[in-house]
N, C-alpha and C positions, 0 to 999 in steps of 0.2 A: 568791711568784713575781713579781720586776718587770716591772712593766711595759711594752709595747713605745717603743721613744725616737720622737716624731714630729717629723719638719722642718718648723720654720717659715721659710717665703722669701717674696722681692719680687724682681717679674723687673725688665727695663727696660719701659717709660721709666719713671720716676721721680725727682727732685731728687735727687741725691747726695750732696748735699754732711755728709750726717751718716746716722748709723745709725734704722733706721727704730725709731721710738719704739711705736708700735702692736706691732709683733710684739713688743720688749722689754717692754713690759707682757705678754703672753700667753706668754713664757718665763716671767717671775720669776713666775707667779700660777699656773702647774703645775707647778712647781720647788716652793712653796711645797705645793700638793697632790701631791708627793711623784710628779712625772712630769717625766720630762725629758726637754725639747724643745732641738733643735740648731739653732740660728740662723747662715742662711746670708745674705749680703745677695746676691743674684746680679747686683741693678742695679748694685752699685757695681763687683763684679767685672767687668763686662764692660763699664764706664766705666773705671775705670781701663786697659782694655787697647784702649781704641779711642783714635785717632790726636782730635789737636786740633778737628781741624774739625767731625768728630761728635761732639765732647764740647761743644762749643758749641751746637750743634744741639739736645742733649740738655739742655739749658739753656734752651732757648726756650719757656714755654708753650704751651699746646694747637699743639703742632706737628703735624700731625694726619697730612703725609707721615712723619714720621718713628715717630708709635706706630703708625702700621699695616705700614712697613717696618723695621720695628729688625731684628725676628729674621732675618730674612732678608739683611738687611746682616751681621749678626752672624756668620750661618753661615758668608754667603760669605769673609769677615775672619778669623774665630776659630772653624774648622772643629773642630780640635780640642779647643779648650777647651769649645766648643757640648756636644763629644759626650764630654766629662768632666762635664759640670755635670747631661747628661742619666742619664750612668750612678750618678753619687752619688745623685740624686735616687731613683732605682730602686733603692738600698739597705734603703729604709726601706718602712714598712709603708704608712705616713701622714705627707701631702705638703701645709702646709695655705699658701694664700698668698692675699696679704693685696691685694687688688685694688682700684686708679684708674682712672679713663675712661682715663689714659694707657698704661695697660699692661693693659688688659681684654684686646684681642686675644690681645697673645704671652701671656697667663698661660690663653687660652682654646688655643691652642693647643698650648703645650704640657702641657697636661691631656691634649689628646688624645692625644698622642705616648709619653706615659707611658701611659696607659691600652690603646693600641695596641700596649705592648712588655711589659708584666704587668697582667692586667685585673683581678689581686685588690687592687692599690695604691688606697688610699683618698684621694681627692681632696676638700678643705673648701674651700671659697672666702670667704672674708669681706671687708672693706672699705667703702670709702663708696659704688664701683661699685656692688657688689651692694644696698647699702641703693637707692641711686639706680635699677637698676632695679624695684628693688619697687615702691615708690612710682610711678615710672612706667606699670609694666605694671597697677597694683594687685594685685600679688603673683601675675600669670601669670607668671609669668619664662620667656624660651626655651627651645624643646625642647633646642636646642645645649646650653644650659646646664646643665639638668637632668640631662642625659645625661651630659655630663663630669663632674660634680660629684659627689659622694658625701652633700654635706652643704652647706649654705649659710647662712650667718648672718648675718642684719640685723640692723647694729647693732651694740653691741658684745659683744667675742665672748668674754670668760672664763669665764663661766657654761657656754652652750651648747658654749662645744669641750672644756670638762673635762668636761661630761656626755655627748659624744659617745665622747669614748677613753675614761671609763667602762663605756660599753655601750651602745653605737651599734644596736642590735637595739631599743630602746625609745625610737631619735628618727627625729622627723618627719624629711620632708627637709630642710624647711625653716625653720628657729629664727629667731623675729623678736624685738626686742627682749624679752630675758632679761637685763636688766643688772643691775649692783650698786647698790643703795640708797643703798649708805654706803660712802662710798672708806676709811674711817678704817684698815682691817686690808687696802688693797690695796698690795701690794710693790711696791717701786719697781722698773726696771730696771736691771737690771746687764750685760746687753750680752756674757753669758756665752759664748766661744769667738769674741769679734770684736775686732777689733784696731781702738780707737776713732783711735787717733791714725793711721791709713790713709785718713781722710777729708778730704776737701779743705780743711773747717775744721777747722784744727789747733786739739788741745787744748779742744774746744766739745763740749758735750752737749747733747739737746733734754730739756727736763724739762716736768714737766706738773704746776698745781696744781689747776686744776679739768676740768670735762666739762662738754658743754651751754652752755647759753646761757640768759638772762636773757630775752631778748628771740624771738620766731614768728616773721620777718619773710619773707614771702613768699617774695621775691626768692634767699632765703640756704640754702643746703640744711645748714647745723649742725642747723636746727630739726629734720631729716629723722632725722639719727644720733643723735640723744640725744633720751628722754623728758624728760627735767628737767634742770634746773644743780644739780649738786654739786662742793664743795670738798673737797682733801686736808688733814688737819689740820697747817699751817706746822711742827710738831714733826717731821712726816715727810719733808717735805722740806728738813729740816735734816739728816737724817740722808742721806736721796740724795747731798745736795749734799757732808759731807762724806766720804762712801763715795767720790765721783767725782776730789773732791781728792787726796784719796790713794792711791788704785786706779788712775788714768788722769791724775795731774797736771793737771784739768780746770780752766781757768782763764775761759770762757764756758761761760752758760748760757740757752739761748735756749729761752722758754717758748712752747709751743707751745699756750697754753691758748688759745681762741675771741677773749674778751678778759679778760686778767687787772684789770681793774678792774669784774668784775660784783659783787663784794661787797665793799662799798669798806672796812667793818670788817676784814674776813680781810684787806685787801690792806695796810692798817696791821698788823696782827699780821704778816704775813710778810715785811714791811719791815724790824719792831722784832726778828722772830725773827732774821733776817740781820744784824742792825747790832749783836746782843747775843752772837751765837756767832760771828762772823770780821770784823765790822769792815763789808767789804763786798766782794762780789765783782759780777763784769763780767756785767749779762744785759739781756736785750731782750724783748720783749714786744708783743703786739700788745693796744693798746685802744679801748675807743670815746667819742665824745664825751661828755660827760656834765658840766652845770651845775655840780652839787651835788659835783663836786671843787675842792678847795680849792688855796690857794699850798700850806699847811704838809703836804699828804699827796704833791703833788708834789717838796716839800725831803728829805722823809724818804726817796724813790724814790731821788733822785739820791743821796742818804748813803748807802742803803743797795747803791750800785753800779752802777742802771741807767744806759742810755747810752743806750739806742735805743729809740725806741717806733714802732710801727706804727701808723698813723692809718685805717680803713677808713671811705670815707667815702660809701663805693658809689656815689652819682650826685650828681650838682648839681642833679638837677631833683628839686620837692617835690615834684610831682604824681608821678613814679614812685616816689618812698618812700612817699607816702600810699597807693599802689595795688598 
C-alpha cells in the first residue's frame, strides 16, 4: 500500500530569491526512502504576486513590522489566493514547514487555521526557529506551540520526519538532534514539481557541500543546529551540479555551506573535482578568515569558477570575539 504523499512548505517572510534548499534536501531523502513529498514554496508565491513596494520590504532583514504583518497584508491583497493555498494545504494528510524567526508567526498561525478547519491534519514544524527556541526555552517550548504542532524537530530533520511518516504512534513530540553521521549516501536536491527558473535569480541553485561548522562561537547560533562539521564527498556534488546543468540549464551556484573553507583539503578536491569535470562553473560562497590559506588554493578557487566570496567577520571589537 503507498504511502500517504506529505507537503513540504515555507510561508513568508523568507529570502526568495531561490528555492528553499532545506526542504529540497528533506524531498529527495524520502523520495529516496520511497515517500513522496510535494514541495510548495508559498513565500515565493505570494512574492511574486505582491506589488514592488512589499517585495522590497520583503528584502529587508529582521523587518519585524512586516513578519508580524505579512499575513495579514496578504489576506487583505491576495484574498483569493490566501484561501487557495489554505484549501491545497487541507488536501493532504501531513503539512510539514520548515521555520525562521521571520516567518514563525504566519507559519504559527497558519497551523492553527488548518488545524481549526480538519483537526486530524498533522502539523511538523522544523527549522532553525524551532532549534532556536529549544535552546532558548531549554526545551520547554510554548504551550502555543505544542498545541499546534504534531511533531517538532530540532535540528536537522531527515531522520526524525522519515521516522515520524513511518509510525508517528512511537514518537516523542519532540525530536532533537537525530542527524546523519555521514552525508556520503545523502541525495542531493532536485527541486521536484518547482519551476527553478521562476526565481528572481535566474538560472542559480543553492548547493550545499558541508553542515556544521569547525568552530562553537558563542555569538553564532550554526553551533546551535549542527552537532558536528561534516562534508559531502566532492564526487557528489559533481553529480548535483551536473543534474542541474542539464535539468534546469543552471549556470550559478551559490553555496550555502556555513563556510566552505572549514576543510581546506576537501576545499582543494572540490575545486580539482570542478576544473577536471567542466572546466569551471560561476558559484559563490561564504568563508572565514583563516592564515593557513595560501595564494595557490585561492588561484585554484578562481580556476575553478568562483567569483564571489562572503567574508563574515562578525565584529571589530576583539573583546566581543574573545567573549
Amino acid at each position: 500500500m503507498p504511502r500517504e504523499t506529505i507537503l513540504l512548505t515555507i510561508l513568508p517572510v523568507t529570502w526568495p530569491h531561490m528555492p528553499p534548499v532545506g526542504l529540497g534536501y528533506l524531498q529527495a531523502f524520502l523520495s529516496q526512502k520511497d515517500i513522496h513529498a510535494d514541495l510548495i514554496d508559498f513565500n515565493h508565491l505570494f512574492y511574486t504576486l505582491s506589488d514592488q513596494q512589499l517585495q522590497k520590504q520583503w528584502l529587508v532583514s529582521c523587518n519585524t513590522f512586516y513578519e508580524e504583518n505579512i499575513l495579514s497584508l496578504i489576506q487583505q491583497r491576495h484574498f483569493k489566493e490566501f484561501q487557495d493555498a489554505v484549501e491545497r494545504m487541507l488536501t493532504y494528510g501531513t503539512v510539514g514547514f520548515s521555520c525562521f524567526k521571520s516567518n514563525f508567526k504566519t507559519t504559527l498561525s497558519i497551523a492553527g487555521i488548518l488545524k481549526s478547519k480538519k483537526d486530524t491534519i498533522k502539523i511538523v514544524l522544523g527549522g532553525p526557529e524551532i532549534t532556536r527556541q529549544y535552546f532558548r526555552e531549554k526545551g520547554n517550548l510554548s504551550q502555543e506551540l505544542l498545541q499546534r504542532a504534531d511533531y517538532l524537530i530540532v535540528g536537522e530533520g531527515e531522520i526524525p520526519l522519515y521516522q515520524y511518516l513511518i509510525d508517528n504512534s512511537t514518537c516523542k513530540k519532540i525530536a532533537a538532534f537525530r542527524q546523519l553521521d555521514d552525508l556520503t549516501g545523502l541525495p542531493f536536491p532536485r527541486y521536484t514539481g518547482i519551476n527553478m527558473n521562476a526565481y528572481p535569480r535566474k538560472n542559480t541553485v543553492p548547493i550545499q557541500f558541508s553542515r556544521g561548522c569547525i568552530r562553537r562561537c558563542n555569538f553564532c547560533s550554526e553551533r546551535l543546529l549542527y552537532k558536528n562539521f561534516r562534508t559531502r564527498p566532492a564526487s557528489s556534488l559533481m553529480e548535483e551540479i551536473q543534474y542541474h546543468k542539464i535539468n534546469n540549464k543552471t549556470q550559478y551556484f551559490v553555496f550555502y555551506d556555513s563556510l566552505i573553507n572549514a576543510d581546506l583539503k576537501k576545499l582543494h578536491a572540490l575545486c580539482d573535482g570542478i576544473i577536471e569535470r567542466f572546466g569551471s562553473i560561476h558559484w559563490e560562497a561564504q568563508i572565514a578568515i583563516r592564515n593557513d590559506m595560501n595564494e595557490k588554493l585561492f588561484e585554484k578557487m578562481r580556476q575553478s569558477g568562483c567569483y564571489s566570496l562572503f567574508v563574515g567577520l562578525e565584529s571589530g571589537s576583539d573583546d566581543t570575539l574573545k567573549n
